[in-house]
MARMAR-215248 format. One record per residue (C-alpha): residue in three letters; x, y, z. Coordinates in steps of 0.5 Angstrom, whole numbers, plus 500, padded with zeros to 3 digits. Layout:
<pts>
<pt 'ALA' <X Y Z>>
...
</pts>
This chain:
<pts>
<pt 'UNK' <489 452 567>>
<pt 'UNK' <491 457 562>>
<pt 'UNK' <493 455 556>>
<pt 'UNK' <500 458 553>>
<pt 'UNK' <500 463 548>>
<pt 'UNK' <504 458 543>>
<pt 'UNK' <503 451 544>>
<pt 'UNK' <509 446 543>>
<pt 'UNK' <509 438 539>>
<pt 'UNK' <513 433 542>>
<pt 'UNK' <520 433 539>>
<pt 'UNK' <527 431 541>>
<pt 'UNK' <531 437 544>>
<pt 'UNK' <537 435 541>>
<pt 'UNK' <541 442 544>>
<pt 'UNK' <542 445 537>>
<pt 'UNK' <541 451 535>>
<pt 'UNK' <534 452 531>>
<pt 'UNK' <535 455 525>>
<pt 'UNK' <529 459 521>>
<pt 'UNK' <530 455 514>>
<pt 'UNK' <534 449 514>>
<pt 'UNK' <540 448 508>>
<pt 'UNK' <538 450 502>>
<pt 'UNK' <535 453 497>>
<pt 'UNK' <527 456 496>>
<pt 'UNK' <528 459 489>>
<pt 'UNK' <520 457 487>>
<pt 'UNK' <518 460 493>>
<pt 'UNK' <522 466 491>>
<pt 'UNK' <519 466 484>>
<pt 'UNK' <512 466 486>>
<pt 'UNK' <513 472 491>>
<pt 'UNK' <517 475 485>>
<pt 'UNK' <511 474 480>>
<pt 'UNK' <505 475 485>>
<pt 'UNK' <508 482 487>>
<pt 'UNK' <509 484 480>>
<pt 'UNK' <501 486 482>>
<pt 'UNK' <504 491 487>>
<pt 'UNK' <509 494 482>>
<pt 'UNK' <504 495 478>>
<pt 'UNK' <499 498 483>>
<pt 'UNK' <504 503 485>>
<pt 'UNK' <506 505 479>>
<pt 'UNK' <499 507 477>>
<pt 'UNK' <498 511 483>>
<pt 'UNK' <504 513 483>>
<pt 'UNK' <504 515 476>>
<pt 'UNK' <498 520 476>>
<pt 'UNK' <502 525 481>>
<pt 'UNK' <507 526 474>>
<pt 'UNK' <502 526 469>>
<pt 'UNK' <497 530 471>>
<pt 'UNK' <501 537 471>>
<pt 'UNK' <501 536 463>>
<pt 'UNK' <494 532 462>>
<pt 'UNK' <492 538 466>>
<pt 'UNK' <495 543 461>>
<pt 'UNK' <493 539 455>>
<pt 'UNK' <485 537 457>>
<pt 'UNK' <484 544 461>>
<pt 'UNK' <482 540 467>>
<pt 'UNK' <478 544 473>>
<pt 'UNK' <480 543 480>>
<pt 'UNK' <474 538 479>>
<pt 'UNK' <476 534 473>>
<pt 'UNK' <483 534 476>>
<pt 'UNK' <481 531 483>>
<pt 'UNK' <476 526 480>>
<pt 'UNK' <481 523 475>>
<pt 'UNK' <486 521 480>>
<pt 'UNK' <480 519 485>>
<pt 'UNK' <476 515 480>>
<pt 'UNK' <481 510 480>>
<pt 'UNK' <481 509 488>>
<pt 'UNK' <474 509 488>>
<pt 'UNK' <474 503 483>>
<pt 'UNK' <479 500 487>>
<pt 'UNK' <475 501 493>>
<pt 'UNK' <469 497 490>>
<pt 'UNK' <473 491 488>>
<pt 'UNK' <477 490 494>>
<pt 'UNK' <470 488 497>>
<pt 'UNK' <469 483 492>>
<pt 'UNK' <476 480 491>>
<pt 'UNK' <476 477 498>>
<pt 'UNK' <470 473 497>>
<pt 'UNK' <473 472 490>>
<pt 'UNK' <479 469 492>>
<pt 'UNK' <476 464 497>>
<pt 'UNK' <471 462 493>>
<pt 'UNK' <477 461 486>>
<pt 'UNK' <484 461 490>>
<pt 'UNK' <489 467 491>>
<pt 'UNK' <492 466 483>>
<pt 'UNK' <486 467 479>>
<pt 'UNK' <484 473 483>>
<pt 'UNK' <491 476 481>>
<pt 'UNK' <492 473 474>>
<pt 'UNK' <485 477 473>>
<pt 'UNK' <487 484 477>>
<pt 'UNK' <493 483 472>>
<pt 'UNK' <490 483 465>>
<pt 'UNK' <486 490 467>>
<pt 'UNK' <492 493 469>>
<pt 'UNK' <495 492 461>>
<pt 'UNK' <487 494 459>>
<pt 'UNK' <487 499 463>>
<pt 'UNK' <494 502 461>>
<pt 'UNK' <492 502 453>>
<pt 'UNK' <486 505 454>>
<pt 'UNK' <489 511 459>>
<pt 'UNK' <495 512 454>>
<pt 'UNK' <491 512 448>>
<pt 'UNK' <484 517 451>>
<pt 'UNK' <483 523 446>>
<pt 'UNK' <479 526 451>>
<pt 'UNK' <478 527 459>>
<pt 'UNK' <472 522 458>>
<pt 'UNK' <476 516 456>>
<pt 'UNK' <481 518 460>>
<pt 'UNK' <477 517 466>>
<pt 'UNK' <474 510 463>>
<pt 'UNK' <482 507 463>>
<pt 'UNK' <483 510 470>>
<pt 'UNK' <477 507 473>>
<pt 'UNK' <479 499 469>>
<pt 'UNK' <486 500 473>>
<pt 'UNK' <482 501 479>>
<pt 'UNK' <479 494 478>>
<pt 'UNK' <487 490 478>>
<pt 'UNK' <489 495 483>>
<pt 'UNK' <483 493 488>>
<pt 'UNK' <484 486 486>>
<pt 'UNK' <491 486 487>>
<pt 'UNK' <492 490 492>>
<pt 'UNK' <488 485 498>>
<pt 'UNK' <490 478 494>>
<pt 'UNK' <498 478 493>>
<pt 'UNK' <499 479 500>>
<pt 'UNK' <494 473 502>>
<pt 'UNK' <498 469 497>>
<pt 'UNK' <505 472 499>>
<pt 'UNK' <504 469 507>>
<pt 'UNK' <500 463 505>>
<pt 'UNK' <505 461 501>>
<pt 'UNK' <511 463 506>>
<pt 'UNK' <513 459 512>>
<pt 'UNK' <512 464 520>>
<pt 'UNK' <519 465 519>>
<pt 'UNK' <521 469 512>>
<pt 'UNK' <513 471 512>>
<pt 'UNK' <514 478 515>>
<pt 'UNK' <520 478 510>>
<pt 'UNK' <517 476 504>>
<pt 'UNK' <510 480 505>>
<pt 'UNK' <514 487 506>>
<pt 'UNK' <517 484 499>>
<pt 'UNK' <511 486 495>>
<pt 'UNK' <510 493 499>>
<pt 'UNK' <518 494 497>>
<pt 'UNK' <515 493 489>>
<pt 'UNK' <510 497 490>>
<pt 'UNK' <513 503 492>>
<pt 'UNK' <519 501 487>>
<pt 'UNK' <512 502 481>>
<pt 'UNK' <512 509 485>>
<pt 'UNK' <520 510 484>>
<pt 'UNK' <519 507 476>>
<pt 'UNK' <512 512 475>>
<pt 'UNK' <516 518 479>>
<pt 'UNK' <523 517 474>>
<pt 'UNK' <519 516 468>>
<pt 'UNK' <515 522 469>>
<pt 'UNK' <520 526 470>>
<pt 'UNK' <524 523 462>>
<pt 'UNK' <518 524 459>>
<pt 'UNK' <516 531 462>>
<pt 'UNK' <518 535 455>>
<pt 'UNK' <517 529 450>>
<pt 'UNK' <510 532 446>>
<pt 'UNK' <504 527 449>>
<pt 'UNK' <509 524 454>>
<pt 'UNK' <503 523 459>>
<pt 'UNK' <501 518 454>>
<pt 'UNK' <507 514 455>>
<pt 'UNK' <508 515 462>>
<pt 'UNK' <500 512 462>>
<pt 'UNK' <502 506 458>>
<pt 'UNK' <508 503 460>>
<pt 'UNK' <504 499 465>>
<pt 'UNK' <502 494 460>>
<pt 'UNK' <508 491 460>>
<pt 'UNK' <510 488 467>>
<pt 'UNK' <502 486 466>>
<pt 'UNK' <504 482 460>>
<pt 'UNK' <510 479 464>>
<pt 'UNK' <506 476 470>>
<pt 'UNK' <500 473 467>>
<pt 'UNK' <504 467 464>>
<pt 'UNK' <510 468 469>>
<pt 'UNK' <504 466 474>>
<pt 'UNK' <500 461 470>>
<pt 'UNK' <507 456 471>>
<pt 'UNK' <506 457 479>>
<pt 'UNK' <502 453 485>>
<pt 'UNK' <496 456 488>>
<pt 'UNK' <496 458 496>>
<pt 'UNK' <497 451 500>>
<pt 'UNK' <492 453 505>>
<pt 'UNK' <488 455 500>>
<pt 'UNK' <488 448 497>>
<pt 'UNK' <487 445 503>>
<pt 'UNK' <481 448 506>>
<pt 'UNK' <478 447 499>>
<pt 'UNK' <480 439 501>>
<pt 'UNK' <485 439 495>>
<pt 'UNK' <490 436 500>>
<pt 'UNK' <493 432 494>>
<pt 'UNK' <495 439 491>>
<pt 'UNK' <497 443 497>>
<pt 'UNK' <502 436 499>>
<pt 'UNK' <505 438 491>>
<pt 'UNK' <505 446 492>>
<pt 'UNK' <509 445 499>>
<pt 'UNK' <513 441 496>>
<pt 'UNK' <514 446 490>>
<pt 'UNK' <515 452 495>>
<pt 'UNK' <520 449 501>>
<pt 'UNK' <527 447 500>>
<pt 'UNK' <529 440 501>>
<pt 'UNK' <530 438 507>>
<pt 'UNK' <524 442 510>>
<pt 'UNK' <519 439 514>>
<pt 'UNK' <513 439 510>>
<pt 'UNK' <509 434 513>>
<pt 'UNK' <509 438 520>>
<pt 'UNK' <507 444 516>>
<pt 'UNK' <501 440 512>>
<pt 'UNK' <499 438 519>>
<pt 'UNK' <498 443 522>>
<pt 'UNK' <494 446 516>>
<pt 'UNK' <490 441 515>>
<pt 'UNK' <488 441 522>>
<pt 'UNK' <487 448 523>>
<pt 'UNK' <482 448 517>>
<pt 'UNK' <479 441 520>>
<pt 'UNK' <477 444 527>>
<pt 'UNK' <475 451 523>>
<pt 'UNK' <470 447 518>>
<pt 'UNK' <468 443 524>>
<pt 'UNK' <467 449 528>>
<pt 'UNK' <463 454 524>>
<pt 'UNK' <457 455 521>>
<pt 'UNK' <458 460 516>>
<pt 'UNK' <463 464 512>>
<pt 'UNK' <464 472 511>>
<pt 'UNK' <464 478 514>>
<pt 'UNK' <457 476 519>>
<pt 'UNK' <461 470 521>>
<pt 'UNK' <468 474 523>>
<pt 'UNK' <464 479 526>>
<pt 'UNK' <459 473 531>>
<pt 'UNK' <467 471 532>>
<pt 'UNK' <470 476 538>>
<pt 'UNK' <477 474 536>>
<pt 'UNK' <476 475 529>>
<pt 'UNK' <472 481 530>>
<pt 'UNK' <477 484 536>>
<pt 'UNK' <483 482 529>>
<pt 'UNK' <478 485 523>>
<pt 'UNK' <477 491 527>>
<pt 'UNK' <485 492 529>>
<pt 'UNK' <486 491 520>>
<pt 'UNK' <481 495 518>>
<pt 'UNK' <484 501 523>>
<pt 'UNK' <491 499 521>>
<pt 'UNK' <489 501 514>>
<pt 'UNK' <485 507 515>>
<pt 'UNK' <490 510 520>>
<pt 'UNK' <495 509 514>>
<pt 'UNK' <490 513 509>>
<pt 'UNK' <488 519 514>>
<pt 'UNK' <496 520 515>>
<pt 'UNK' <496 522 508>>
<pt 'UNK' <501 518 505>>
<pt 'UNK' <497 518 498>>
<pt 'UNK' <496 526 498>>
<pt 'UNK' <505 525 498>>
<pt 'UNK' <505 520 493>>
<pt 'UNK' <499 522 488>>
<pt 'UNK' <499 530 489>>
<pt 'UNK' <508 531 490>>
<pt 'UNK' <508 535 484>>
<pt 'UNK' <503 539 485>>
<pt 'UNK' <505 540 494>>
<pt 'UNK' <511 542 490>>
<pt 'UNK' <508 547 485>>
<pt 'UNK' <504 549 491>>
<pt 'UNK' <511 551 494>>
<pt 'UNK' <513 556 489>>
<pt 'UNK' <518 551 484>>
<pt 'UNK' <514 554 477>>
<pt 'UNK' <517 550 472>>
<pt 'UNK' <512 543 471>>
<pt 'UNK' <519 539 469>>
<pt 'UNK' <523 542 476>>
<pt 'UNK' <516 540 479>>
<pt 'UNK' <516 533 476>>
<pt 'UNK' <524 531 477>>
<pt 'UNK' <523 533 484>>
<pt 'UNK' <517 528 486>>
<pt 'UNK' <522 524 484>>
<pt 'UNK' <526 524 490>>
<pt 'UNK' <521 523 495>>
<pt 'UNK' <519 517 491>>
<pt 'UNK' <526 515 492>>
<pt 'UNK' <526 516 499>>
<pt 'UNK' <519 512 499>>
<pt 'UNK' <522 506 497>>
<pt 'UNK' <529 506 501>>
<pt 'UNK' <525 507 507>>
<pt 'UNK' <520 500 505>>
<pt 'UNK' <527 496 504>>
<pt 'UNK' <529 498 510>>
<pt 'UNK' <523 495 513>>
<pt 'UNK' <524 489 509>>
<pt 'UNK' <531 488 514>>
<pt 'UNK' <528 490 521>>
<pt 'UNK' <521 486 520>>
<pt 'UNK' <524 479 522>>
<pt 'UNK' <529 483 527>>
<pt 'UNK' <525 488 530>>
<pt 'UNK' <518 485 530>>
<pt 'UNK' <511 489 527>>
<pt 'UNK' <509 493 533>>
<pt 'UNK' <516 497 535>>
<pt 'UNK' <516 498 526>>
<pt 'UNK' <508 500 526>>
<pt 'UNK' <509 505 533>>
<pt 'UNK' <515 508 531>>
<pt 'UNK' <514 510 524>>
<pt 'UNK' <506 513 526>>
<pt 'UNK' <510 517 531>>
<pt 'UNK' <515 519 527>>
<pt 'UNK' <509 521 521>>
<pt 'UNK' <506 525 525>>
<pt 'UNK' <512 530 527>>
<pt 'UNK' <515 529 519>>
<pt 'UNK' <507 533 518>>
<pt 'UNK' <506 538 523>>
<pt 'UNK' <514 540 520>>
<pt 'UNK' <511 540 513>>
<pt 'UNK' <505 545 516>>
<pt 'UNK' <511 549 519>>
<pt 'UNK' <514 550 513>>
<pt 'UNK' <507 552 509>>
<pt 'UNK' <507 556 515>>
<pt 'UNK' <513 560 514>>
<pt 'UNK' <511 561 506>>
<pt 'UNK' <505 563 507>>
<pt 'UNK' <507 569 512>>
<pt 'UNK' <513 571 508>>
<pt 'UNK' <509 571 501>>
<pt 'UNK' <511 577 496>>
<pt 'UNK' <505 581 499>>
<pt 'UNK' <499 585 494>>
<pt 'UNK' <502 593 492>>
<pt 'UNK' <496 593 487>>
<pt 'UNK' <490 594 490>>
<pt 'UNK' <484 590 487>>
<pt 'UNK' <478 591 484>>
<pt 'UNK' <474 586 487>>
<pt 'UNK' <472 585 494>>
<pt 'UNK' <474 579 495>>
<pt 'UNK' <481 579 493>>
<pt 'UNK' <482 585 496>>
<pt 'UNK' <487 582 500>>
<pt 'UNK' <495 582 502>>
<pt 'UNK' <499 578 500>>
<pt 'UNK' <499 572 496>>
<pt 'UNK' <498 566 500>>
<pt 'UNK' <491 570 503>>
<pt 'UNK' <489 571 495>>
<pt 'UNK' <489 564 494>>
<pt 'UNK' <486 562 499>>
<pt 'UNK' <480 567 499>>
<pt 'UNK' <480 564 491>>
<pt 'UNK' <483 569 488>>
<pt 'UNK' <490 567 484>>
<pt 'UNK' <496 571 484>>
<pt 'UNK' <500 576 479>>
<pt 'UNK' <506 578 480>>
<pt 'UNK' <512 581 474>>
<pt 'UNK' <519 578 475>>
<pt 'UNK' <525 584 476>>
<pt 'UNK' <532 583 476>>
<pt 'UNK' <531 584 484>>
<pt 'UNK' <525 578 484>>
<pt 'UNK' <519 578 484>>
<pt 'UNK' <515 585 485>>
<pt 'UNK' <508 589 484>>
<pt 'UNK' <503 583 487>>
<pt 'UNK' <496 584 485>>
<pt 'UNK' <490 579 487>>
<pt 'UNK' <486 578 481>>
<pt 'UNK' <480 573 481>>
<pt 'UNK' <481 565 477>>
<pt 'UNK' <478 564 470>>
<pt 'UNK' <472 560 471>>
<pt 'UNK' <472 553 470>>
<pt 'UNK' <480 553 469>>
<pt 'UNK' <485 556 474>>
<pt 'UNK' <491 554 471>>
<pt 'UNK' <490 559 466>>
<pt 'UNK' <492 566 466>>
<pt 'UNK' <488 572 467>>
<pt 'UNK' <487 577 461>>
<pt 'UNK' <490 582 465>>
<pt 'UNK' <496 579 468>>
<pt 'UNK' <497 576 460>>
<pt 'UNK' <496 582 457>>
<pt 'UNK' <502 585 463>>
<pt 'UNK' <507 580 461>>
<pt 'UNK' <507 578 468>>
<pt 'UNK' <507 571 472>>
<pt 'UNK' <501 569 474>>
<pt 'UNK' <500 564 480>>
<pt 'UNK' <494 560 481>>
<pt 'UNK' <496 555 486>>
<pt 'UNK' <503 557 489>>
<pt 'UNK' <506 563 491>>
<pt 'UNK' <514 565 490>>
<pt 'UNK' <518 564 497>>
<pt 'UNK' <525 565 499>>
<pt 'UNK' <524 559 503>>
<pt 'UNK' <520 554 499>>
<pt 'UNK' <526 549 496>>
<pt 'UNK' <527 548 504>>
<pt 'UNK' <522 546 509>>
<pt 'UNK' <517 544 503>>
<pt 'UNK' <518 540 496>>
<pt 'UNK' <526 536 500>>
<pt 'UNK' <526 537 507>>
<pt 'UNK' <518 536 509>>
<pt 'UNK' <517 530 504>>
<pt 'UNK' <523 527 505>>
<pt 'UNK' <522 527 512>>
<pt 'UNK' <515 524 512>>
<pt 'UNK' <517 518 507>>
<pt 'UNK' <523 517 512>>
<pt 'UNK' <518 516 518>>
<pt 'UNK' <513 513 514>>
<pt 'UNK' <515 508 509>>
<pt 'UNK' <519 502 513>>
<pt 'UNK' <513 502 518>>
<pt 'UNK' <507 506 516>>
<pt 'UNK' <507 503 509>>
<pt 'UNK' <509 495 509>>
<pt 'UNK' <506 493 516>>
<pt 'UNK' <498 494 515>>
<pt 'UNK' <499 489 509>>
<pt 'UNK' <504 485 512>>
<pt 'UNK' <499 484 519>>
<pt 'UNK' <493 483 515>>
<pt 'UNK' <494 478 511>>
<pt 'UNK' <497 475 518>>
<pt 'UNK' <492 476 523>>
<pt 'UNK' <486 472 519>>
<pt 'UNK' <483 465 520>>
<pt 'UNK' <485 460 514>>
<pt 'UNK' <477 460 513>>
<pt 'UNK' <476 468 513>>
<pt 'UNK' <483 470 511>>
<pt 'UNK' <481 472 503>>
<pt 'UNK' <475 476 507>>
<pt 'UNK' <478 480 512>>
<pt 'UNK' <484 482 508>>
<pt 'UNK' <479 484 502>>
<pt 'UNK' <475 488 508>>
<pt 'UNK' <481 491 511>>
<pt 'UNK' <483 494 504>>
<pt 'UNK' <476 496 502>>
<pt 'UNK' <477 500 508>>
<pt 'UNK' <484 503 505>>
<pt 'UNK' <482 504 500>>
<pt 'UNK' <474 508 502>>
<pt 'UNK' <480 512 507>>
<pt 'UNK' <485 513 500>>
<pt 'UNK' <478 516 497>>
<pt 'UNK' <476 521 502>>
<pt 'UNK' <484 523 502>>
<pt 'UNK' <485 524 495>>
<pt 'UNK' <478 527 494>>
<pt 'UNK' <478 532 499>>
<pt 'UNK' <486 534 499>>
<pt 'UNK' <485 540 493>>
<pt 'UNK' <478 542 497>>
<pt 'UNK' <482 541 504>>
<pt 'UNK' <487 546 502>>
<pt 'UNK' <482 551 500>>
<pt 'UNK' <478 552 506>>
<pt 'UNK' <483 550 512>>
<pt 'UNK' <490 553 508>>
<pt 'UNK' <496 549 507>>
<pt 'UNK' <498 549 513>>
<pt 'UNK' <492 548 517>>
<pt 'UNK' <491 541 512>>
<pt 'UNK' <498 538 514>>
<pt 'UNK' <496 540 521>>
<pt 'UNK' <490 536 520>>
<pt 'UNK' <493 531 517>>
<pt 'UNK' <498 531 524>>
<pt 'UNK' <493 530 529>>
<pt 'UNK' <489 524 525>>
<pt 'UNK' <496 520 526>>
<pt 'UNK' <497 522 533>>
<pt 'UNK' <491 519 534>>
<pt 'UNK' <493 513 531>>
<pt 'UNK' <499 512 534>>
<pt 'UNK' <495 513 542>>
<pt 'UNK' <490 508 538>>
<pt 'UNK' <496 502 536>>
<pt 'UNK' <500 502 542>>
<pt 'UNK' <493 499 546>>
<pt 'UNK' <491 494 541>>
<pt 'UNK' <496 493 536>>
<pt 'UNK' <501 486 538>>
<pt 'UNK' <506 483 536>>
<pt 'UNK' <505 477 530>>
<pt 'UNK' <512 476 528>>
<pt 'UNK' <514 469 528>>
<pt 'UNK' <507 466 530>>
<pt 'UNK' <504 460 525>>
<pt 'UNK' <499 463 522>>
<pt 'UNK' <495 457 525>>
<pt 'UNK' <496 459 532>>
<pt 'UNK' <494 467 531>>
<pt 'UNK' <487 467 533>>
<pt 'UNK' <489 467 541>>
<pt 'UNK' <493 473 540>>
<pt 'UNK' <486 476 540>>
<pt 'UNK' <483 472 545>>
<pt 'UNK' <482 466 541>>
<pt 'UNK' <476 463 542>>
<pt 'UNK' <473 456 542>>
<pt 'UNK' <471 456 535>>
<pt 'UNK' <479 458 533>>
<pt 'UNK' <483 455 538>>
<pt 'UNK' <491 455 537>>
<pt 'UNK' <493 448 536>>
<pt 'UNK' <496 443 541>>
<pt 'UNK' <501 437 541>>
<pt 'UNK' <496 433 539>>
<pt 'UNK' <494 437 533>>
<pt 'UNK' <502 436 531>>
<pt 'UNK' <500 428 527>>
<pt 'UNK' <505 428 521>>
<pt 'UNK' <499 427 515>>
<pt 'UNK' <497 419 512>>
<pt 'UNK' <502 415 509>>
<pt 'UNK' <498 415 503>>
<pt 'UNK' <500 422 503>>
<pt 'UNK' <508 420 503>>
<pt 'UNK' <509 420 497>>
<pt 'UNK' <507 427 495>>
<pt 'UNK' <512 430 500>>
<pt 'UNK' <519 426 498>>
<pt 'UNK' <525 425 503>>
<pt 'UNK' <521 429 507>>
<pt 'UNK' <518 423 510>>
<pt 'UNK' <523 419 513>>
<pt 'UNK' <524 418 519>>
<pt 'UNK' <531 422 519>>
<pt 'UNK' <526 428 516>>
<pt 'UNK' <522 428 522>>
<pt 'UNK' <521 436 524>>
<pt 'UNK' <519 438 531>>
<pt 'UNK' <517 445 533>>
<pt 'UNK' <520 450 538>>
<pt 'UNK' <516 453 544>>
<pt 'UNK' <516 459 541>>
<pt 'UNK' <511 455 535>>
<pt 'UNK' <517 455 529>>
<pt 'UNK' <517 449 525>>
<pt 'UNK' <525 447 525>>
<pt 'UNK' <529 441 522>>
<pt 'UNK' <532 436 528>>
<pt 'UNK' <540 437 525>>
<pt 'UNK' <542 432 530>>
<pt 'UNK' <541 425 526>>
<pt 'UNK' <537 420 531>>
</pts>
């Protein structure tokens, strides 16, 4: 006989409508999501910061193209490595130690960015914020949807990707305040400490993941952290119930934990490889090239001034984080899949419209009138200069820009100007040409367009889902293993973007990008399902769950010991007793008995 998707526990059907929460009011809950995805703040406002900051540490430093890149990478490749461990981590210690940690290398980190004397220390602070960033960035959303019941999940786990492009939005709107205040990088760098400073004792106050205490035996504590987290009149004794016989079937059933076990497991193998492809699908589409190198695409696209350039970052950050809160409003509604699909698919369009527009600049660039000594620049127009490695001189005229000529970079530093375009009083243009279309289709309307697409879907859902799709047991490891993969993606990304461009031009890179999310897209509509309202305990069968991670039964559904009656409260009483629907939601019976 073929067993249901969602099981179902006897309950009185007593004709009332279910409703997701009963009456009442979850403010710890919500203060522990709020707290915990302080982390996600800070993990987008260090990433999110760079883009600004490092148009004026450039100029201070005198980076290269290499220097450039490997500061801005140095943190996604820390951030890469701690991922892998925060998983194991946050099993073996809990969700909160592993994020108190991440927190207090965000407030080092920070200092120690905002106070560098050279492009060294500069890098060590960077390479510190990569520590709480991988940290973070794989344990919030494990704690967030451990703490939450199915039916606010999706909710509350989007809230932390809605702090995190809020971090992005902050870092954007500081950057542009401070972009002609003397070292204002420095400060850009080192406001981070702060909410750091906020979360470390705000956390301390809050419980530990229910799920995870009770898969560590500490059955006591995870009744007092439930209690803590739902409000009054919640069902808590099904909840535990059902938690506490997941885990005992799992410990029952297993013979190890880790990456090798959820491999030998092909429901959590089939649901690894599905977290791990969400994230670097994301990656590949090229989110963090928008998010860490705006200011610069926009430069690229011929806005000149380095303020302009930062203020307009800006509006895509802006556009980033409205799009996240209109995925925090459809995931409960609309569901993860449709919200995944349709924001790949609009992604890939927003992209190829952004290679269309380089396009269009690249062929309507001020073409080269003063033929060039050297062979290599000897080309005609400024686009093709740039990309044969050459940079751009031009003179400002009442009537625009006019007598181009193509001269080769100085060595080692290719924001500086040449001695014969200086000497000339021209303008000279190592990585962006004038163009009379550049404020349309690139810097507004292609950003803004791509974040639109990408944000409420794209964004949240690979998080949302990964910290969903995990037995209890490899939770903690398989988010740490999805992330690790994010962040090995955001790392190919970040330091390949500027080299991308040089060997396949502008449009060719957003090209690639384009086709990379199409490829996504066909890959997702074949295996992504739908997770929304699906108890964490029963998610094991959307993958075909096998005999060592069933999904619960009616005679998993036994409330907890009597000893343990104590712990939960008026729940319970016989009038607090819960039921489940068919579709597998804990609800509240609203009929007396």
């Amino acid at each position: 006989m073929e067993r249901p998707l969602l099981s179902e526990c006897p309950g009185t059907d007593d004709g009332q409508p279910e409703a997701p929460l009963p009456p009442g009011r979850c403010a710890m809950l919500y203060l522990l999501t709020a707290m915990s995805a302080i982390g996600g703040f800070l993990f987008g406002y260090d990433t999110g910061v760079v883009s600004g900051a490092m148009v004026l540490v450039r100029a201070e430093f005198h980076l290269s193209d290499t220097w450039h890149e490997l500061i801005v990478s140095a943190t996604v490749g820390t951030a890469w490595l701690l991922s892998m461990a925060a998983g194991p981590l946050a099993d073996r210690l809990g969700r909160r130690p592993v994020i108190l940690a991440a927190s207090a290398a965000f407030g080092a980190g920070a200092l120690l960015a905002a106070l560098a004397g050279s492009q060294q220390t500069l890098l060590a602070g960077r390479l510190v914020l990569g520590v709480g960033i991988g940290l973070a960035s794989s344990t919030v959303p494990v704690l967030i949807a451990e703490a939450a019941p199915a039916e606010a999940r999706g909710f509350l786990t989007t809230v932390n990707i809605a702090f995190t492009t809020g971090g992005q939005l902050a870092a954007a709107l500081l950057c542009g305040a401070l972009a002609d205040v003397t070292g204002g990088w420095r400060w850009m760098m080192g406001v981070a400490a702060l909410p750091a400073a906020v979360q470390l004792p705000g956390l301390l106050a809050l419980p530990e993941s229910p799920r995870f205490l009770v898969a560590r035996g500490r059955r006591s504590e995870a009744a007092a952290a439930l209690t803590r987290l739902r409000p009054t009149g919640f069902p808590v004794r099904t909840e535990l119930a059902r938690v506490a016989a997941q885990c005992a079937r799992e410990q029952r059933g297993r013979r190890a934990c880790g990456p090798t076990a959820m491999l030998r497991r092909p429901a959590v193998r089939r649901a690894l490889l599905l977290g791990c492809g969400l994230q670097v699908i994301q990656q590949l589409a090229g989110i963090n090239t928008v998010m860490y190198y705006s200011a610069s695409i926009i430069q690229m696209s011929g806005v000149r001034d380095p303020t302009t350039a930062i203020w307009l970052a800006a509006l895509p950050a802006a556009v980033n984080f409205a799009g996240t809160l209109v995925g925090m409003a459809l995931v409960e509604r609309v569901g993860r899949r449709p919200l995944t699909l349709t924001s790949l698919l609009g992604t890939a369009g927003a992209l190829a419209l952004l290679a269309a527009g380089f396009w269009v600049n690249a062929a309507q660039s001020l073409p080269v009138t003063v033929p060039a000594e050297f062979p290599r620049c000897r080309q005609y127009n400024c686009a093709s200069c740039q990309s044969a490695g050459c940079g751009f001189c031009f003179a400002e005229t009442l009537s625009g820009p006019a007598n181009g000529s193509c001269l080769p970079l100085i060595v080692g530093n290719a924001s500086a100007p040449s001695a014969e375009c200086r000497a000339a009083h021209q303008v000279w243009a190592a990585d962006w040409c004038p163009a009379p279309h550049s404020w349309l289709p690139v810097p507004v309307l292609g950003l803004c367009l791509y974040l639109v697409a990408f944000a409420p879907g794209m964004g949240p859902m690979p998080w949302t889902i990964n910290a969903e799709i995990y037995p209890a047991w490899a939770r903690g490891s398989g988010s740490g293993l999805a992330a690790s993969c994010n962040w090995l993606a955001n790392l190919a990304v970040s330091l390949t973007f500027l080299s991308l461009v040089a060997a396949l031009g502008r449009p060719g890179t957003f090209l690639l990008y384009a086709a990379v999310a199409a490829a996504g897209w066909l890959m997702l509509l074949r295996w992504l399902p739908e997770t929304r309202g699906v108890p964490l305990e029963n998610m094991a069968v959307l993958f075909g769950g096998d005999g060592d991670d069933p999904p619960l039964d009616e005679d998993d559904c036994e409330p907890p010991p009597e000893e343990d009656a104590a712990l939960l409260g008026a729940d319970s009483s016989p009038e607090g007793s819960p039921r489940l629907s068919a579709g597998g939601r804990l609800t509240p019976d609203l009929q007396s008995r």
